[in-house]
N, CA, C and O of each residue as an XYZ file, in Angstrom:
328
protein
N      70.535    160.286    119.707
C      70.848    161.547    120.367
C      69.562    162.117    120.937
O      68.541    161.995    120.260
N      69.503    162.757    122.173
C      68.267    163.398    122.989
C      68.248    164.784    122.159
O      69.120    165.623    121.935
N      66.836    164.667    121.782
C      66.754    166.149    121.531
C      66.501    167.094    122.590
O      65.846    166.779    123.584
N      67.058    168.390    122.394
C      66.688    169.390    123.549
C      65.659    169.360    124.279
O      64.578    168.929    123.877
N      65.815    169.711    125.175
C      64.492    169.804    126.192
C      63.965    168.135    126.551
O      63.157    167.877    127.444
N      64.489    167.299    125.822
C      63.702    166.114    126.002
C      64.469    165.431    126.824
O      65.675    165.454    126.578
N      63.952    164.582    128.104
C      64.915    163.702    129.083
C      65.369    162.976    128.852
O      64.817    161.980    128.385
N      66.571    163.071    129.044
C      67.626    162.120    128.495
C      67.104    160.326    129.125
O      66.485    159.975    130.130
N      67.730    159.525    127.940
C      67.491    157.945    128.464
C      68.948    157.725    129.471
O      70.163    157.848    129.313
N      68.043    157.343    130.533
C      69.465    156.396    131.739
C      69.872    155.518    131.359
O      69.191    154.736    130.695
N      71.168    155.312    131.643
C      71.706    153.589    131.606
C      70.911    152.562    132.610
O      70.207    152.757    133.600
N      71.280    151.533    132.005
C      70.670    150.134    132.518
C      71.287    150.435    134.176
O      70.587    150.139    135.145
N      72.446    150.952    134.315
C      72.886    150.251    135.892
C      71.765    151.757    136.272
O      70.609    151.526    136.628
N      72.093    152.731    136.190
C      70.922    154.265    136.843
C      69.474    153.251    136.787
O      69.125    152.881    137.908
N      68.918    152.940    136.053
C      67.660    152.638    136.386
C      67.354    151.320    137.105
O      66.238    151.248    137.620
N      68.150    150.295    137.217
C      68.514    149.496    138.574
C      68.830    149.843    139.655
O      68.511    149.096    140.581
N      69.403    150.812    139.893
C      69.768    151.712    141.188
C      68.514    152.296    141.364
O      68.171    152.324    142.545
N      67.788    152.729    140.639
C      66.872    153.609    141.280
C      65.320    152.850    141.472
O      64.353    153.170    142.162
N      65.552    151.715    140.545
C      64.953    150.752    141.121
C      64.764    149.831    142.564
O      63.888    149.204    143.161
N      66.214    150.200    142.693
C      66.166    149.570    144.415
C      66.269    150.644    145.164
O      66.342    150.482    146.382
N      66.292    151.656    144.741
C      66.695    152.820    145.803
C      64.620    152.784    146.217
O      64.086    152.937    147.315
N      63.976    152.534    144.895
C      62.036    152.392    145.518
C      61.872    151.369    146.034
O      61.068    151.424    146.965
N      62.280    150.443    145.842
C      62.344    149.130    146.543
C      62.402    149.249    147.985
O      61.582    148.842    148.807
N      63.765    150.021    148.218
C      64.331    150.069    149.493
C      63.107    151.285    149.975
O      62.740    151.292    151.150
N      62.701    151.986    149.280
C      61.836    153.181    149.999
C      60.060    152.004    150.184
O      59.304    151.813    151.137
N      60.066    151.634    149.131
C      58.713    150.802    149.589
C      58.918    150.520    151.055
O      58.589    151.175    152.044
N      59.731    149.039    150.895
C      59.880    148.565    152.219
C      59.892    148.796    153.590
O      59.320    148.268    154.543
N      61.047    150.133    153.399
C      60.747    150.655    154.820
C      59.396    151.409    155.387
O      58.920    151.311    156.518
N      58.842    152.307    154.113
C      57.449    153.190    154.245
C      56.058    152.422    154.249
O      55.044    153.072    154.503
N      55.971    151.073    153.977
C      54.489    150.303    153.952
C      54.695    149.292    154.925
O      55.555    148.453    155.195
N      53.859    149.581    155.252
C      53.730    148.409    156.527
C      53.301    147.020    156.261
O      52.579    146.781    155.293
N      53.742    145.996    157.143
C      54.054    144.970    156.126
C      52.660    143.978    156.570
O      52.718    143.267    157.574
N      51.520    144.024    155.765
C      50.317    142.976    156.148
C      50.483    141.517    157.151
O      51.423    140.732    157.277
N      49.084    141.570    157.790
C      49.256    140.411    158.522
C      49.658    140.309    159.918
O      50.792    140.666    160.239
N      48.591    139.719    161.033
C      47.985    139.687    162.193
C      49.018    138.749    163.092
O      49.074    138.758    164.322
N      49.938    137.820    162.070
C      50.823    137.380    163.094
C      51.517    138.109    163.236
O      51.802    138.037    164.431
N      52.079    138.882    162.789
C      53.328    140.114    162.557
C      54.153    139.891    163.701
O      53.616    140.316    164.723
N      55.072    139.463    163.850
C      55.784    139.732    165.438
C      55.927    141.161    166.064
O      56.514    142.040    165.432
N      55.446    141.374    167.177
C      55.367    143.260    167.563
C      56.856    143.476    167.911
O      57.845    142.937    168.408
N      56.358    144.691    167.293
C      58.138    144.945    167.217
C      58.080    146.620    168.096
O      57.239    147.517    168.155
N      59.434    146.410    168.672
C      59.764    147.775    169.742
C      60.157    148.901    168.682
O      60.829    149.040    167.660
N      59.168    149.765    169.715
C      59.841    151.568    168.950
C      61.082    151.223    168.212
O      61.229    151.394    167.002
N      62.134    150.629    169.180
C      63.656    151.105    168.478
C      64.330    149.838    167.772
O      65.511    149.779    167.428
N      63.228    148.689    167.597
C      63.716    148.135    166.633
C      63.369    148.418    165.261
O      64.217    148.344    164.372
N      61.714    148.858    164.956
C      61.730    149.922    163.899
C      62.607    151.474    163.584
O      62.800    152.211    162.618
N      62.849    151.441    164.540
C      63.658    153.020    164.303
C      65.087    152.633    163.480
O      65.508    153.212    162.478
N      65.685    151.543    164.151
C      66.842    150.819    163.809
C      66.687    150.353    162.163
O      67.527    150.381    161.264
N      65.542    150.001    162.156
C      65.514    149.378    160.550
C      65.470    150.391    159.795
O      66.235    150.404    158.831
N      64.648    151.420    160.000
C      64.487    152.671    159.138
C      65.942    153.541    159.153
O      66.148    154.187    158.125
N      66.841    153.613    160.078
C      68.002    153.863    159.919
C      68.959    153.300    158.832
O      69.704    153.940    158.089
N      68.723    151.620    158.927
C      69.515    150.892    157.924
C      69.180    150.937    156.484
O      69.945    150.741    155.539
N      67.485    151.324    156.454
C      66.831    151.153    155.176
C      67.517    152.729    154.678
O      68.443    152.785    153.869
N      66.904    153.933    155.292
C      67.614    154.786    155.026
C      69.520    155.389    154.625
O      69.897    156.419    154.067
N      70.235    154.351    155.137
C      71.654    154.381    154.843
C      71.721    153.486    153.617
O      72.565    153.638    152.733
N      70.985    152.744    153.614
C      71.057    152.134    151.846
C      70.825    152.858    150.807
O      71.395    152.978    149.722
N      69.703    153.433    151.387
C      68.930    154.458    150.125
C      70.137    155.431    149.887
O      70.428    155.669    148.715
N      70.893    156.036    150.929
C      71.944    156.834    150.753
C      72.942    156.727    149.999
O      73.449    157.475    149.163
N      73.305    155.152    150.592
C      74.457    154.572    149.742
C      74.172    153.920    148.151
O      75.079    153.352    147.542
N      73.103    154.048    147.706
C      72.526    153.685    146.275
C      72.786    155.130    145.690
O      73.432    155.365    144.669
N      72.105    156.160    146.600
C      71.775    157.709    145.834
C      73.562    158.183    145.472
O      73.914    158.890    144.528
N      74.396    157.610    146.433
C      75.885    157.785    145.720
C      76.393    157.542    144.946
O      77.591    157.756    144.759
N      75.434    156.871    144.055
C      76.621    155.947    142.939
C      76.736    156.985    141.580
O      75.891    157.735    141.092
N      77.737    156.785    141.300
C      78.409    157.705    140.077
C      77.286    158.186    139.262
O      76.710    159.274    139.264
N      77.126    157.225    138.634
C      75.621    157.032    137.731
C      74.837    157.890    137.875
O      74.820    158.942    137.236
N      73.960    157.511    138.866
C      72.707    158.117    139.292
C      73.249    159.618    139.668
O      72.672    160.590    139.181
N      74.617    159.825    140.736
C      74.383    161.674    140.541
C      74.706    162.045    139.183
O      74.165    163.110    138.883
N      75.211    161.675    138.508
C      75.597    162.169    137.073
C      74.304    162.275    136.072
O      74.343    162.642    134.898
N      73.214    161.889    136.773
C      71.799    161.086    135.872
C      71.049    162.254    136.755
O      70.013    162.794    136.368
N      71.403    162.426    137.419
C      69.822    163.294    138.493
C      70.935    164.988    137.989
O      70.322    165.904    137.440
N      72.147    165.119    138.207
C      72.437    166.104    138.250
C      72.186    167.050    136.663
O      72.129    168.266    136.480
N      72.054    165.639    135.481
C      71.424    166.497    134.305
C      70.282    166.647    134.466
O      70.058    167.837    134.248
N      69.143    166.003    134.797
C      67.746    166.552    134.945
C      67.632    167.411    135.630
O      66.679    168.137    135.349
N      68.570    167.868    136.996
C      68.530    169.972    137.207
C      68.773    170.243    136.412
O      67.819    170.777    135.846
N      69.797    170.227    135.731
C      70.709    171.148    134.650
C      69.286    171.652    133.920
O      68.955    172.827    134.079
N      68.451    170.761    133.121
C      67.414    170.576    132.299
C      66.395    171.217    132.799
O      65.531    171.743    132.098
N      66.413    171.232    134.557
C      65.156    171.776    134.844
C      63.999    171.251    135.159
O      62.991    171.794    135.611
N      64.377    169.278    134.672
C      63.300    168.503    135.104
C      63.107    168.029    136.452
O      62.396    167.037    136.609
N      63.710    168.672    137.587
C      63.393    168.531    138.882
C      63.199    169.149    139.535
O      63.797    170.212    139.368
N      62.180    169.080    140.904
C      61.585    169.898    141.468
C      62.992    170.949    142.163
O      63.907    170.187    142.475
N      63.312    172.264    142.425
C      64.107    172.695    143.007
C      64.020    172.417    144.714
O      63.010    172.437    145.417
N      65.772    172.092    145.209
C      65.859    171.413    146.573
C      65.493    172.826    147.262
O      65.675    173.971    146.849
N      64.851    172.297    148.583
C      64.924    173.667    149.561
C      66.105    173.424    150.558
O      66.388    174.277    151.399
């Protein structure tokens, strides 16, 4: 049992989700090393960051994880949204 005030432990699937939800945020936010790189157009990066971003979305939906983020407001352990 969590004692008060203390953050609760996630399930195995919440911390796989949010594991790829950084995954998916790495990827799109670091640029990827290396001089052969094929150059890529404005809007084919824009396009990827769209798709990377609709994943991240569609991960941040899963039952789990709002049920997992929505007790750490409750608790107070997250920064308040603006």
């Amino acid at each position: 049992m969590n004692r008060p005030g203390a953050i609760p432990m996630p399930s195995e699937s919440v911390v796989l989700t949010l594991a790829r939800i950084a995954s998916q945020v790495q990827a799109t936010l670091v640029p990827k090393p290396g001089v052969d790189r094929e150059r890529v157009s404005v809007q084919t990066a824009r396009n990827d960051r769209r798709r990377a971003m609709e994943s991240v979305l569609v991960l941040l939906d899963d039952p789990a994880v709002r049920e997992y983020v929505a007790e750490l407001e409750r608790r107070g352990l997250l920064p308040l949204k603006r």
